[in-house]
Biopython code that builds the backbone (N, CA, C, O; Angstrom):
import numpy as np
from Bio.PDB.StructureBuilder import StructureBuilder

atoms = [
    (1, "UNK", "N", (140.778, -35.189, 173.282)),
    (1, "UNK", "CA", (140.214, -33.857, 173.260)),
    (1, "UNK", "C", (138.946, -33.768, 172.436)),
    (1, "UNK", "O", (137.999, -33.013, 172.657)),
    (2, "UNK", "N", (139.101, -34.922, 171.153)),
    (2, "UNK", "CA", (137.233, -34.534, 170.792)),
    (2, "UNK", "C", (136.777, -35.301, 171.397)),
    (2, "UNK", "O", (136.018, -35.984, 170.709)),
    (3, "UNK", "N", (136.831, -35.680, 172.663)),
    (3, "UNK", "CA", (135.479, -36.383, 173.230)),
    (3, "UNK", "C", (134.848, -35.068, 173.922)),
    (3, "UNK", "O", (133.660, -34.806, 173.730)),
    (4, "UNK", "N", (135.743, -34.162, 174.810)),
    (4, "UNK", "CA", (135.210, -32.940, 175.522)),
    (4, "UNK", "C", (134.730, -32.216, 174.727)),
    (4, "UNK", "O", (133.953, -31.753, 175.562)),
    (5, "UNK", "N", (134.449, -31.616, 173.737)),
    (5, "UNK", "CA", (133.133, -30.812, 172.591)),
    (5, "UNK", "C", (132.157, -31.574, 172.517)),
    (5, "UNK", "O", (131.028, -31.084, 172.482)),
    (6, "UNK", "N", (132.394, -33.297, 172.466)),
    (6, "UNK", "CA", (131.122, -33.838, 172.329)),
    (6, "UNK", "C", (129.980, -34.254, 173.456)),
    (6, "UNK", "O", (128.801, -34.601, 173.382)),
    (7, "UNK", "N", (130.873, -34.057, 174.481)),
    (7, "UNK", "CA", (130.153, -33.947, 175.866)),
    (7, "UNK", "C", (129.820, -33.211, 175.930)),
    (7, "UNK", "O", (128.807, -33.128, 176.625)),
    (8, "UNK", "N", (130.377, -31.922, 175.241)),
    (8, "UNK", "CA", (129.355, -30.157, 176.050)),
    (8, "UNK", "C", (128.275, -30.035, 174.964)),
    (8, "UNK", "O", (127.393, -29.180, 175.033)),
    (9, "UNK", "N", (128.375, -30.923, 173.955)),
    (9, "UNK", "CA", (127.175, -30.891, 172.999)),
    (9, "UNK", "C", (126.234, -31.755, 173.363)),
    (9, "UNK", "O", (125.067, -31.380, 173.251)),
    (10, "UNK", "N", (126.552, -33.287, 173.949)),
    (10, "UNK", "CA", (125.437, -33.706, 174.379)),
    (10, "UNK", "C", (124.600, -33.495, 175.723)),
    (10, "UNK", "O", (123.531, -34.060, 175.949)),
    (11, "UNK", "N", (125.321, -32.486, 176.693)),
    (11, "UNK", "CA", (124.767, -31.622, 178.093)),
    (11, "UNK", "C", (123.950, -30.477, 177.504)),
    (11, "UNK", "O", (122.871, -30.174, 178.013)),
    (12, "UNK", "N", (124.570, -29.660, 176.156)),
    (12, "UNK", "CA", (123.510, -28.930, 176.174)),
    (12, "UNK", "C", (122.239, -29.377, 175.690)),
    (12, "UNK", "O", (121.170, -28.836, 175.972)),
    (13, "UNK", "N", (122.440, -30.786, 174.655)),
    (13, "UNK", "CA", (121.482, -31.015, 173.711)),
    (13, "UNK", "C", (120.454, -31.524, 175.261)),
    (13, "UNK", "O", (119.225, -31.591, 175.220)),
    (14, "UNK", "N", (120.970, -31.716, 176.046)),
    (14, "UNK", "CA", (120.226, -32.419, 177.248)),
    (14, "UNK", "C", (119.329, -31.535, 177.875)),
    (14, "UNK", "O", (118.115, -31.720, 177.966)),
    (15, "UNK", "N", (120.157, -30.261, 178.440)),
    (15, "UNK", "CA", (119.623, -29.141, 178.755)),
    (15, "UNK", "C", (118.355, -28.533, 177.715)),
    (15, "UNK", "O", (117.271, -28.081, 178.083)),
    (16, "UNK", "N", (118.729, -28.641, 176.684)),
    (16, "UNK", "CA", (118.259, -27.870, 175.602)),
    (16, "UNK", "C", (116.645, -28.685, 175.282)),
    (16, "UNK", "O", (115.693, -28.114, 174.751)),
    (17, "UNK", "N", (116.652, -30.156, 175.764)),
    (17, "UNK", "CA", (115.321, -30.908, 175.878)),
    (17, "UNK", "C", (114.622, -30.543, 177.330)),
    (17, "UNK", "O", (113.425, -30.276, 177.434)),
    (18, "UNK", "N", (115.434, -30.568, 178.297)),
    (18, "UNK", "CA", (114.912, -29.949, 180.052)),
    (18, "UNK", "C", (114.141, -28.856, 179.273)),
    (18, "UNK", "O", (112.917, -28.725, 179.308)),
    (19, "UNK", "N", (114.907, -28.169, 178.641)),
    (19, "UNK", "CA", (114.020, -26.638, 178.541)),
    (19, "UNK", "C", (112.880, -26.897, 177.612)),
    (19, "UNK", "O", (111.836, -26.252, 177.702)),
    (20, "UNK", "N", (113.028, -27.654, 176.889)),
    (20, "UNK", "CA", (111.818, -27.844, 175.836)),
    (20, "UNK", "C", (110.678, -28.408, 176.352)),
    (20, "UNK", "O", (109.580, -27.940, 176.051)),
    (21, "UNK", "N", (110.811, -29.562, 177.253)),
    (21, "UNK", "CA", (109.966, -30.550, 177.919)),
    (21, "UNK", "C", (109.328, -29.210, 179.106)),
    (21, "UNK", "O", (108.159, -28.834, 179.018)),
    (22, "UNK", "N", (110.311, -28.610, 180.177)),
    (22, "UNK", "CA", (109.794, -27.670, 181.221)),
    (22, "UNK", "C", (108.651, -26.698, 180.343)),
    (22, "UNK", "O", (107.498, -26.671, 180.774)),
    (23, "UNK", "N", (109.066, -25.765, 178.884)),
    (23, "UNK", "CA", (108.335, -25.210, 178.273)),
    (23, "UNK", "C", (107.036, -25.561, 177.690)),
    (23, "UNK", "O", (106.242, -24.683, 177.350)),
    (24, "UNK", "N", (106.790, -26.816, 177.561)),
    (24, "UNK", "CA", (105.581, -27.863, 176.932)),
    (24, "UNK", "C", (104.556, -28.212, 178.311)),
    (24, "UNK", "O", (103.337, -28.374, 178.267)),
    (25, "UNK", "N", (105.522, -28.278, 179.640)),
    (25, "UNK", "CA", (104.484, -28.618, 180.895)),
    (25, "UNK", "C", (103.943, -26.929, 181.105)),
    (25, "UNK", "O", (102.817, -26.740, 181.566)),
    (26, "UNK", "N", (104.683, -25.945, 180.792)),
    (26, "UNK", "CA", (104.064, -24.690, 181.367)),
    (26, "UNK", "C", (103.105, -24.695, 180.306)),
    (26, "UNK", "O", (101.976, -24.372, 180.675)),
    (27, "UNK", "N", (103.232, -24.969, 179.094)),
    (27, "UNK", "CA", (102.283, -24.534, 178.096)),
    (27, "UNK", "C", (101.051, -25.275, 178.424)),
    (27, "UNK", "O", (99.945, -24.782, 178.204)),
    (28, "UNK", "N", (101.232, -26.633, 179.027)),
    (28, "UNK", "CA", (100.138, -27.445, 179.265)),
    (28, "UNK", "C", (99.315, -26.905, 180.434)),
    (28, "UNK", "O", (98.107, -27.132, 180.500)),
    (29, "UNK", "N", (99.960, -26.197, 181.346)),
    (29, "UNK", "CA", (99.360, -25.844, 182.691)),
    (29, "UNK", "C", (98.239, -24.649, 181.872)),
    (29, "UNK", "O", (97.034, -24.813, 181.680)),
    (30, "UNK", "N", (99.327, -23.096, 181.378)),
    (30, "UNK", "CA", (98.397, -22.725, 181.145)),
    (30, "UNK", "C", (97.365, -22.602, 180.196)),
    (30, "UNK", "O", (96.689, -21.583, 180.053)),
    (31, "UNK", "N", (97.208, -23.979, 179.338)),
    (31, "UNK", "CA", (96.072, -23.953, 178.605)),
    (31, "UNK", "C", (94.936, -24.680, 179.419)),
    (31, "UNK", "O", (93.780, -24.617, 179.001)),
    (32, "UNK", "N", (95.200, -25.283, 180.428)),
    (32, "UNK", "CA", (94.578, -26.241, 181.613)),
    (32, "UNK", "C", (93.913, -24.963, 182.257)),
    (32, "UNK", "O", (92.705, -24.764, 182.391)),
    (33, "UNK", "N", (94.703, -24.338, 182.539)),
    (33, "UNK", "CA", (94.139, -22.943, 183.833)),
    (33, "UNK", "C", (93.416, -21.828, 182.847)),
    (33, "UNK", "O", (92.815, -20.889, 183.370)),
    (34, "UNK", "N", (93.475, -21.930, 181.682)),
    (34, "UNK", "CA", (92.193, -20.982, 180.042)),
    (34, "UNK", "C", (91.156, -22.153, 180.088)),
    (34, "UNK", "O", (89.986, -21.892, 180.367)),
    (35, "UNK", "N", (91.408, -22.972, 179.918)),
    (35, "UNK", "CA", (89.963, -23.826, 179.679)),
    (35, "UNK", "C", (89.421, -23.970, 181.146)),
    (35, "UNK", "O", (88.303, -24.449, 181.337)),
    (36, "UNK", "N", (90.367, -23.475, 182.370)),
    (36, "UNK", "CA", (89.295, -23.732, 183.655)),
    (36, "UNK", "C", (88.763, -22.226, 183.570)),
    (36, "UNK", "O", (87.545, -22.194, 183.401)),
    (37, "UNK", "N", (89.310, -21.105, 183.638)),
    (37, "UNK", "CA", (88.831, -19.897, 183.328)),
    (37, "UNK", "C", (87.354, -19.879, 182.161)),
    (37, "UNK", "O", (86.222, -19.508, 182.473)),
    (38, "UNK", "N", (87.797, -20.394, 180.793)),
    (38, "UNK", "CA", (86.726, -20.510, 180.015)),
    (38, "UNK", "C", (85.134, -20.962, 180.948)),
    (38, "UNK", "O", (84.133, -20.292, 181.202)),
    (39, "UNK", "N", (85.509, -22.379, 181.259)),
    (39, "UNK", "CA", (84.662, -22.820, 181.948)),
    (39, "UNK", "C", (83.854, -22.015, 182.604)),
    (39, "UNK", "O", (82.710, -21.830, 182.189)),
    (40, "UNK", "N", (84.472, -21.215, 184.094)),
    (40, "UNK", "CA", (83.723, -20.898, 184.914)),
    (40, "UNK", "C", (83.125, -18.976, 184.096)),
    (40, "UNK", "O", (82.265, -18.150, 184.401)),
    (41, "UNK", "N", (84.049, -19.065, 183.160)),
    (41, "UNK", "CA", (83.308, -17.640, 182.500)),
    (41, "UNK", "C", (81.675, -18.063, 181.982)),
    (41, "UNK", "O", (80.695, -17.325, 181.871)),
    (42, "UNK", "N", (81.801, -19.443, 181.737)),
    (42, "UNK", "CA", (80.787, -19.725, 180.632)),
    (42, "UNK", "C", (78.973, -19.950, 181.704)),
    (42, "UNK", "O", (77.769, -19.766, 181.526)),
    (43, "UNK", "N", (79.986, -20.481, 182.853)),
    (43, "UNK", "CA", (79.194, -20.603, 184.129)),
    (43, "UNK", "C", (78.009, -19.379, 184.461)),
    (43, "UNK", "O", (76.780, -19.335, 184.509)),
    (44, "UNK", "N", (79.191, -18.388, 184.663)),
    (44, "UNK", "CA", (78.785, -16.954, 185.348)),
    (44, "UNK", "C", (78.125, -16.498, 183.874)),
    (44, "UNK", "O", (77.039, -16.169, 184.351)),
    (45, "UNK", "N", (77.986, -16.266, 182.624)),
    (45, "UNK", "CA", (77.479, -15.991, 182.059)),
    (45, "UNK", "C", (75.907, -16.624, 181.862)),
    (45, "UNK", "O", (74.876, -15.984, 181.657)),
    (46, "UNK", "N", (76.057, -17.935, 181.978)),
    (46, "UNK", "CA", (75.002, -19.225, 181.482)),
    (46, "UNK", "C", (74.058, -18.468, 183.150)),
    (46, "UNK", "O", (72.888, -18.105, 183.022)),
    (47, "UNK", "N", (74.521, -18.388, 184.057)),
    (47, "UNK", "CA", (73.919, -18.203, 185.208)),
    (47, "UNK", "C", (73.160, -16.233, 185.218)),
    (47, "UNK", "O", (72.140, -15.900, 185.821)),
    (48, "UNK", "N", (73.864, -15.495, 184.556)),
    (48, "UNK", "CA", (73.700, -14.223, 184.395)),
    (48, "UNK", "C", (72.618, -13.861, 183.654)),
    (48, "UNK", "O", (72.054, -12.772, 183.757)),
    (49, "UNK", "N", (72.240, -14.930, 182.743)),
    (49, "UNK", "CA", (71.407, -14.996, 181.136)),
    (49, "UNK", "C", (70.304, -15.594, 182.217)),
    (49, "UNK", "O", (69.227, -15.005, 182.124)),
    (50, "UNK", "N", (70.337, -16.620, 183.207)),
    (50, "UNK", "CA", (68.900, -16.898, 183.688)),
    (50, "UNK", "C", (68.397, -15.812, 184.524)),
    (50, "UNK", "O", (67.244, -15.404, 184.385)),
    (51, "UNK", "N", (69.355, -15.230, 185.549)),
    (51, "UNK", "CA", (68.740, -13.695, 185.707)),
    (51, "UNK", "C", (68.113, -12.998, 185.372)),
    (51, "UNK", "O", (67.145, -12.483, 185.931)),
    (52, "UNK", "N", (68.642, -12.796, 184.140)),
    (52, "UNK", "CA", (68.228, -11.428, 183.431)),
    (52, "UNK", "C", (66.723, -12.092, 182.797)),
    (52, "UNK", "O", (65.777, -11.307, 182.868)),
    (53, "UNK", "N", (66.544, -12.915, 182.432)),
    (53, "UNK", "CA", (65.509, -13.972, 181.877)),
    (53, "UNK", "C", (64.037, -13.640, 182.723)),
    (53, "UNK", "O", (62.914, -13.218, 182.448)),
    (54, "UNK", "N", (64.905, -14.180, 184.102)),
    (54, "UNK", "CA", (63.773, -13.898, 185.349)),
    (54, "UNK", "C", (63.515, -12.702, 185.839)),
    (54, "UNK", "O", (62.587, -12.537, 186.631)),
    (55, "UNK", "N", (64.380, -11.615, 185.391)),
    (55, "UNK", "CA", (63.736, -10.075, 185.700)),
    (55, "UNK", "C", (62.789, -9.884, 184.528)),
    (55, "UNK", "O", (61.638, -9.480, 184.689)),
    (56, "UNK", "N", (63.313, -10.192, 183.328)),
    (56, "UNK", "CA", (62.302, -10.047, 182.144)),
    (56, "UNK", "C", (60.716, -10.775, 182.800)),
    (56, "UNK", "O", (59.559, -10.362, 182.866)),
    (57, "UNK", "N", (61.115, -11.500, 183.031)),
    (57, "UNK", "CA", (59.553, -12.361, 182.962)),
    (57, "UNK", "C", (58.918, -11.725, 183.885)),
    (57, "UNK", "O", (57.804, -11.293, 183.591)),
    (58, "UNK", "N", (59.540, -11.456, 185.479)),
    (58, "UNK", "CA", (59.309, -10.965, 186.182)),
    (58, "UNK", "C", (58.421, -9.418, 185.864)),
    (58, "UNK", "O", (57.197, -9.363, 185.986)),
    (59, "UNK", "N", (59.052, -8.522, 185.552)),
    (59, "UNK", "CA", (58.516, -7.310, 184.630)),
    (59, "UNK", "C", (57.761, -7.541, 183.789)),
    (59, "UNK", "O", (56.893, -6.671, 183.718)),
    (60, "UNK", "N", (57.602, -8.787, 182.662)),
    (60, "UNK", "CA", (56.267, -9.010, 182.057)),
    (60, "UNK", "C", (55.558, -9.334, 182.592)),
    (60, "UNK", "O", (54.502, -9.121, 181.997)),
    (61, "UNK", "N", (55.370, -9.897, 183.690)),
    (61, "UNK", "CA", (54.393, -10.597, 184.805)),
    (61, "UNK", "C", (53.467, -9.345, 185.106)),
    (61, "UNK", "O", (52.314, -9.179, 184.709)),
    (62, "UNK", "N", (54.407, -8.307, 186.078)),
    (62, "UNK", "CA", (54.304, -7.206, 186.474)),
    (62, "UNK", "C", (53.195, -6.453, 185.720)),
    (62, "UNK", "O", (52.088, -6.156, 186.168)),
    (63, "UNK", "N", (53.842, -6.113, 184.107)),
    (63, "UNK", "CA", (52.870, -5.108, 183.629)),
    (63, "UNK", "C", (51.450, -5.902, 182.829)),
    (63, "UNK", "O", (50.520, -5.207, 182.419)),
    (64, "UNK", "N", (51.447, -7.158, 182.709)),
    (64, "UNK", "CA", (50.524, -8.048, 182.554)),
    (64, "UNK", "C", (49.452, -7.772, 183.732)),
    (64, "UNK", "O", (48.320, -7.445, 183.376)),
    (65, "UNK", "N", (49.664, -7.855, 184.767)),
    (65, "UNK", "CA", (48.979, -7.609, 186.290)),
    (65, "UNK", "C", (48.335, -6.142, 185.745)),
    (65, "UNK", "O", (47.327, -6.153, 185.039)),
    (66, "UNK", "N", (48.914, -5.045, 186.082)),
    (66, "UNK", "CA", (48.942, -3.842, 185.834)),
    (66, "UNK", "C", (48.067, -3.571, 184.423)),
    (66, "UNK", "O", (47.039, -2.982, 184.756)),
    (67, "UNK", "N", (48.097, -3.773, 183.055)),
    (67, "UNK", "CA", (46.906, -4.495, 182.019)),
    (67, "UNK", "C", (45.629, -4.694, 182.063)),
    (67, "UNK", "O", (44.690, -4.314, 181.365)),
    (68, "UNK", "N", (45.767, -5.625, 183.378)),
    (68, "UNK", "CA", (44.720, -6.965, 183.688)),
    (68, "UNK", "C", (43.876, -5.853, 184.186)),
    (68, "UNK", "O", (42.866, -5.592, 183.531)),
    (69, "UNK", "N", (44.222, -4.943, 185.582)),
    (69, "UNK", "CA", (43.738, -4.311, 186.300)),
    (69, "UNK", "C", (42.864, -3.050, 185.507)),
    (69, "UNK", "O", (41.690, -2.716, 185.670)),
    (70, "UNK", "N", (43.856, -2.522, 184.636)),
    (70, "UNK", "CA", (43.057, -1.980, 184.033)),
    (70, "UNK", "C", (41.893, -2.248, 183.140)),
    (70, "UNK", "O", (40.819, -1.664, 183.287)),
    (71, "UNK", "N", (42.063, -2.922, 182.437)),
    (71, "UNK", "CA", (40.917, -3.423, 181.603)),
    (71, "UNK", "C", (39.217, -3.630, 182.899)),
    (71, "UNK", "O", (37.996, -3.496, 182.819)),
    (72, "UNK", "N", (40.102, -3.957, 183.785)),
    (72, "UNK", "CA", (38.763, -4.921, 185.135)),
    (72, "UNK", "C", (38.065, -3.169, 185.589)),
    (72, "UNK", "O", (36.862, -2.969, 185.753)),
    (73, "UNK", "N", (39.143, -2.087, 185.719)),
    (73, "UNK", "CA", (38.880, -1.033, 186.067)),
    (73, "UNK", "C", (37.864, -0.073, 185.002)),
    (73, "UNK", "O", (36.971, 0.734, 185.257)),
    (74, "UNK", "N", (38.266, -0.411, 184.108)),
    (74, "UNK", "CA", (37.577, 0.254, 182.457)),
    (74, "UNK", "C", (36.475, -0.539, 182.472)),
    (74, "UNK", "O", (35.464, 0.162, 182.520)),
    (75, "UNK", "N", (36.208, -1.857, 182.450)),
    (75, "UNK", "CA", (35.073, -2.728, 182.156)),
    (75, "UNK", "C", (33.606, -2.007, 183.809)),
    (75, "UNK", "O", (32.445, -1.606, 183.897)),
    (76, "UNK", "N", (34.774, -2.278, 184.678)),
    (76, "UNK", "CA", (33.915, -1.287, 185.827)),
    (76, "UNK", "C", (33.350, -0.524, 186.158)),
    (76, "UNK", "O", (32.360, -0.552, 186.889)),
    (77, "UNK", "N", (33.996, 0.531, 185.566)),
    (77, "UNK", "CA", (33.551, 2.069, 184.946)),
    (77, "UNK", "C", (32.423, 1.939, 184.221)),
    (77, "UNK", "O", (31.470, 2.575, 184.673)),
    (78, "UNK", "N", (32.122, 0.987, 182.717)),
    (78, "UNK", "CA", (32.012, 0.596, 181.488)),
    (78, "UNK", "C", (30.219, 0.159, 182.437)),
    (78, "UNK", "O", (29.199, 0.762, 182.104)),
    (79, "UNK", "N", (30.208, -0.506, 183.121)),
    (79, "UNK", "CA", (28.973, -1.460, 183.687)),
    (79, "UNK", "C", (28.344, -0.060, 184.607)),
    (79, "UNK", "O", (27.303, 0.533, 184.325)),
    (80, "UNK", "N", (28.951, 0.157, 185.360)),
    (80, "UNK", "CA", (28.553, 1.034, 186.349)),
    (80, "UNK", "C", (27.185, 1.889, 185.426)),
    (80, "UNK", "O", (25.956, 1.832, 185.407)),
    (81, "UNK", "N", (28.852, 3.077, 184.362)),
    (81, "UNK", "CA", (27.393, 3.962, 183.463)),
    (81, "UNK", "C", (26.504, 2.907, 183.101)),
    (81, "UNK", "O", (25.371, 3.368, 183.245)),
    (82, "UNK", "N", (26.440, 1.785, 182.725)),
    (82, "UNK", "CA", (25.453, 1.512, 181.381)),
    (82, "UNK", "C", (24.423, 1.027, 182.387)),
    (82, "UNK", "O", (23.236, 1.158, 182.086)),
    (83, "UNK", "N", (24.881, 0.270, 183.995)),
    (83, "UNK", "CA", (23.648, 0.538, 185.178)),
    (83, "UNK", "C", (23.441, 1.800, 185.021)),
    (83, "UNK", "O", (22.644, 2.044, 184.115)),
    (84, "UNK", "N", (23.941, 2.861, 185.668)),
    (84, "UNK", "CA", (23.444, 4.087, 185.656)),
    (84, "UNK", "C", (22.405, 4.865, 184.511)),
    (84, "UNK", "O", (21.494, 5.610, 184.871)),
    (85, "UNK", "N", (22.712, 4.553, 183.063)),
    (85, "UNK", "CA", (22.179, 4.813, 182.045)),
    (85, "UNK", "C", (20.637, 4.179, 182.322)),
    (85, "UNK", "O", (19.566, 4.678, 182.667)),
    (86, "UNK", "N", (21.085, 2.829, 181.993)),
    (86, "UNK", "CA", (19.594, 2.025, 182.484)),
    (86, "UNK", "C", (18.399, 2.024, 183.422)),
    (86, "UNK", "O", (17.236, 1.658, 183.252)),
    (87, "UNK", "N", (19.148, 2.635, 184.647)),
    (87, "UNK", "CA", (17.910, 3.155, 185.521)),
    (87, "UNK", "C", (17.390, 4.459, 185.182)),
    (87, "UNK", "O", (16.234, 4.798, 185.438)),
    (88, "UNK", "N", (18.276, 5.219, 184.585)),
    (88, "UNK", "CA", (17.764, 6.709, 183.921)),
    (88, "UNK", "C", (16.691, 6.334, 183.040)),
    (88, "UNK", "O", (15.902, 7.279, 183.033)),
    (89, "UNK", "N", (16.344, 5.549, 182.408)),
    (89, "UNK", "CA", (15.735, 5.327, 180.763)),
    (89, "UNK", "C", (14.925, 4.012, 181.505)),
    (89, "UNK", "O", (14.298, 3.424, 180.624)),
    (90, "UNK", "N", (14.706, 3.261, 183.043)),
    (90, "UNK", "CA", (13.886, 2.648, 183.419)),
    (90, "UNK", "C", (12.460, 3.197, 183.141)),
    (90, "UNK", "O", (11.540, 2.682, 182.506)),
    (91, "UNK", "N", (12.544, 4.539, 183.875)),
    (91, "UNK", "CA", (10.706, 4.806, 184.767)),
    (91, "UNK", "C", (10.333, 5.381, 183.155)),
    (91, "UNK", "O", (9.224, 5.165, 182.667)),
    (92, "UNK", "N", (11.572, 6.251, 182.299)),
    (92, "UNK", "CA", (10.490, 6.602, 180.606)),
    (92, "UNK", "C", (9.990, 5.085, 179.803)),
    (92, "UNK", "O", (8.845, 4.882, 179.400)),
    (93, "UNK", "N", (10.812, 4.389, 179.722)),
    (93, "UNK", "CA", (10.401, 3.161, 179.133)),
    (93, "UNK", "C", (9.328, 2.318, 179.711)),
    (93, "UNK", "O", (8.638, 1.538, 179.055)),
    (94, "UNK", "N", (9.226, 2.553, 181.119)),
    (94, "UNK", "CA", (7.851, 1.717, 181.905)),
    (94, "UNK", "C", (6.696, 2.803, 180.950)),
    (94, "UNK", "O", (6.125, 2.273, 179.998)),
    (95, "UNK", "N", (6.475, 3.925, 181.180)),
    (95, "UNK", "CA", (5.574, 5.173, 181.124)),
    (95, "UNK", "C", (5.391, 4.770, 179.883)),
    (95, "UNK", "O", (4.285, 4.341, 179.555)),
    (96, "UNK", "N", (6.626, 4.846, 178.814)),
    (96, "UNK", "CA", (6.119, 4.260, 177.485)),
    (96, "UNK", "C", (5.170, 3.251, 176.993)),
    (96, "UNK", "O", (4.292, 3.311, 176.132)),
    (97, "UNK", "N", (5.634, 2.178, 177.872)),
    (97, "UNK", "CA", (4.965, 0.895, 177.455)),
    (97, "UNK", "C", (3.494, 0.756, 178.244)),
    (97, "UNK", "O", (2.505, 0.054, 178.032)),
    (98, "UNK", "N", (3.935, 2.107, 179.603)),
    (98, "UNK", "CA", (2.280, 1.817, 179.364)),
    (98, "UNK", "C", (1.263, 2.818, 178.894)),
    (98, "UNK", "O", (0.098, 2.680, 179.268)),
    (99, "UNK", "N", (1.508, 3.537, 178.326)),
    (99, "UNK", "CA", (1.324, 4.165, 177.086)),
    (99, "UNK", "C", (0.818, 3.647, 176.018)),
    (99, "UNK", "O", (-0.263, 3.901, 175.486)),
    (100, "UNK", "N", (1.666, 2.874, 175.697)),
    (100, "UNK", "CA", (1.083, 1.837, 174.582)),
    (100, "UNK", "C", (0.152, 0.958, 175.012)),
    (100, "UNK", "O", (-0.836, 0.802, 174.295)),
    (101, "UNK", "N", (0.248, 0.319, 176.066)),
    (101, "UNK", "CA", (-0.481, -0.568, 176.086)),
    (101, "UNK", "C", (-1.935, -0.138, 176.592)),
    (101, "UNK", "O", (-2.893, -0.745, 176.113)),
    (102, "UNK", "N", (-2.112, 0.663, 177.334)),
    (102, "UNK", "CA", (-3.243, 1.014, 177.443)),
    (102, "UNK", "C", (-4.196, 2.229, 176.504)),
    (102, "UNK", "O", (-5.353, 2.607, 176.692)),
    (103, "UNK", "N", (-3.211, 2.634, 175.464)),
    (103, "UNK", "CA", (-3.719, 3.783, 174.683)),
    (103, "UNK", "C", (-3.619, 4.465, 174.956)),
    (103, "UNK", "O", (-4.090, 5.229, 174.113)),
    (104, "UNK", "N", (-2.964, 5.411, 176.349)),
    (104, "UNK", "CA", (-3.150, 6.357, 176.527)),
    (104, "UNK", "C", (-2.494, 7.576, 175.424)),
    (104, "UNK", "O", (-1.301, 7.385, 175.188)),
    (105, "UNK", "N", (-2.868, 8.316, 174.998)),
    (105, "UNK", "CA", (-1.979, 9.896, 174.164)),
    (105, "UNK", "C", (-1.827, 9.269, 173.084)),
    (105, "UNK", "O", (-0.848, 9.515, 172.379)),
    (106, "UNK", "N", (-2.868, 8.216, 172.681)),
    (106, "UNK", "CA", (-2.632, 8.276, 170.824)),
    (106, "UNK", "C", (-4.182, 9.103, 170.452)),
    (106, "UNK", "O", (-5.224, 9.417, 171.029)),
    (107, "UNK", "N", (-3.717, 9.178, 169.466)),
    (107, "UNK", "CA", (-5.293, 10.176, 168.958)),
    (107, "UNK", "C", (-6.115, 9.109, 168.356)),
    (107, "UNK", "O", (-6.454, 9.356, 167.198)),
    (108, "UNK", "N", (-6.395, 8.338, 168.688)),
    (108, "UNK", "CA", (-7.554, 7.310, 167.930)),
    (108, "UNK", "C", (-8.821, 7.141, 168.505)),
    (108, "UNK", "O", (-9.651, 6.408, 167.966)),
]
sb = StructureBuilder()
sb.init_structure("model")
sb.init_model(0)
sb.init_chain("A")
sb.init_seg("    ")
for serial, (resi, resn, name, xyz) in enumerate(atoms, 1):
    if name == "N":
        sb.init_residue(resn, " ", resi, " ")
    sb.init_atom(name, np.array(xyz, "f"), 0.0, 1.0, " ", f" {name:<3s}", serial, name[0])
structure = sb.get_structure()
């Protein structure tokens, strides 16, 4: 009769490793299936960050252009008057110089 206690002690101690060993493969799976999750989180992020990277640049590109244009538009403006100015102040500055140069309207 003590052999039958020591048999139901060494079935459970048996059982009692099944369950330990079954509990250690699930634990292994799901730290296997977090580090594949990690992974592809790290993916979609690493891939999300070059996006956003390339709208940035994209939009600095953009208002760089937009900048550019203006300045070319202001400098345009900028030439135009100072032609415009210059032919205004052409025919007095000819009249001047020949004025001077020939004496005319000095009192001497």
């Amino acid at each position: 009769m003590a052999e039958e206690p020591m048999k139901r002690l060494l079935d459970a101690e048996a059982k009692a490793e099944q369950v330990i060993a079954q509990a250690d493969e699930g634990r292994r799976g799901i730290v296997e299936q977090a580090k594949l999750e990690i992974r592809e989180l790290e993916q979609r992020h690493a891939e999300r960050v070059k996006e956003i990277q390339s709208t940035h640049l994209t939009q600095a590109g953009l208002r760089a252009q937009q900048a550019i244009a203006e300045l070319q538009r202001r400098y345009a403006e900028r030439a135009s008057a100072l032609r415009t100015s210059a032919l205004a102040m052409e025919q007095p500055a000819l009249d001047a110089a020949i004025r001077l140069l020939t004496g005319a309207g000095s009192a001497t």
